[in-house]
C-alpha positions in Angstrom: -2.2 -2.1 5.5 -3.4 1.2 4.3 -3.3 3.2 1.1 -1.6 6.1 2.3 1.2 3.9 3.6 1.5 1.1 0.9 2.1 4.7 -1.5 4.0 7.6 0.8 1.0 9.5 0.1 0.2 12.6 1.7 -2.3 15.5 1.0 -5.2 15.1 -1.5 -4.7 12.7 -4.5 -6.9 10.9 -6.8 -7.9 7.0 -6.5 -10.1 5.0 -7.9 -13.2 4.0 -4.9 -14.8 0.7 -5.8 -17.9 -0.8 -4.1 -22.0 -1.5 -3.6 -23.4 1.6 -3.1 -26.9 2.7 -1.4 -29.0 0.6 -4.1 -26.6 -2.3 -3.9 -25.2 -1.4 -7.5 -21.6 -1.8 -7.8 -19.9 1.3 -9.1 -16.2 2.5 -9.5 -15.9 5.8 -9.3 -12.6 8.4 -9.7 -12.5 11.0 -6.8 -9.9 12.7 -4.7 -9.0 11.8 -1.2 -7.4 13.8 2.0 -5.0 12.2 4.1 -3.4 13.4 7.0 0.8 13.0 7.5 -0.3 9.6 10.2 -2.6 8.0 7.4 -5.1 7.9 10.6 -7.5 11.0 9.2 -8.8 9.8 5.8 -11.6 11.3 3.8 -13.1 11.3 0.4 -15.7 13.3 -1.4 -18.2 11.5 -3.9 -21.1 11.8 -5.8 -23.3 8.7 -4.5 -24.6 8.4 -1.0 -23.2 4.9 0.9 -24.6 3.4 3.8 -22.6 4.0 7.7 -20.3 1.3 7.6 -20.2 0.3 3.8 -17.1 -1.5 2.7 -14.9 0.6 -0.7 -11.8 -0.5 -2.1 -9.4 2.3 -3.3 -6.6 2.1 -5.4 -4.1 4.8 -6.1 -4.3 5.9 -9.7 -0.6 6.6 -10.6 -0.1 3.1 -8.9 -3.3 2.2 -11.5 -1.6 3.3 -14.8 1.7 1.8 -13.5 0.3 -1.6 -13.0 1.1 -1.5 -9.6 -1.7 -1.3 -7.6 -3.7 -3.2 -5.1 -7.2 -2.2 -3.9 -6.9 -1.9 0.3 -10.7 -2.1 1.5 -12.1 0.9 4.3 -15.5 0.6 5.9 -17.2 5.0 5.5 -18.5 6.8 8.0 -20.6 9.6 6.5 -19.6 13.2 7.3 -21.9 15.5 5.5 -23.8 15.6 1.9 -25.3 18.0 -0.3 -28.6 18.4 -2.2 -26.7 17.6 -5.4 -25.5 14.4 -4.3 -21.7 15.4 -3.1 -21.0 13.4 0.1 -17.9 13.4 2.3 -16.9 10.1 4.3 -14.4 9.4 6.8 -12.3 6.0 6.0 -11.5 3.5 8.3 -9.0 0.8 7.2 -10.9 -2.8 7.7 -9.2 -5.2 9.1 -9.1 -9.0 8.1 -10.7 -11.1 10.6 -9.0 -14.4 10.9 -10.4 -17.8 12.1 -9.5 -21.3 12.1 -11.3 -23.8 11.1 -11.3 -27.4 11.1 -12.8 -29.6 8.5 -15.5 -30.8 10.6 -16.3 -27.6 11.1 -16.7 -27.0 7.3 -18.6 -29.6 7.0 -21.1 -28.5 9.5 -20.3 -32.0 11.6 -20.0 -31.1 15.4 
């Protein structure tokens, strides 16, 4: 499920990004996101650089001071960045990979 569809959210709004960044420090950071009327075009501008593929979890800040909210987790693809750090990412929503196991195959028995 996406953000933008858990919330009826269109245009730019604020959310709170959490994550590893490029260091592998966790961070949580406020900033504002765009999102198209589909919820397929998503980006965000921040003030840390993250790795192509790095996995965030944003949650909708209105939904935050409601006690509502549940982080939904997006892998970045880096758009541009500035010499003062500002960076622009496209999100894609990540999906949950699902897999049965047996187990055995916990175990490590085969």
């Amino acid at each position: 499920m996406k953000l933008a569809e858990t919330y009826s959210i269109a245009g730019p709004s604020r959310v709170e990004i959490s994550g590893w960044d490029m260091d592998e420090l966790f961070f949580v950071e406020k900033a504002e996101v765009d999102w198209d009327e589909s919820a397929e075009n998503i980006r965000i501008r921040m003030n840390r650089p993250l790795r192509k593929g790095t996995v965030i979890f944003l949650r909708h800040i209105q939904a935050v001071m409601s006690g509502q909210s549940h982080p939904v987790a997006y892998s970045v693809e880096p758009v541009w960045a500035d010499e003062s750090g500002n960076c622009e990412y496209r999100l894609k929503p990540v999906r949950s990979r699902t897999r049965s196991y047996s187990l055995e195959a916990a175990k490590g028995i085969h």
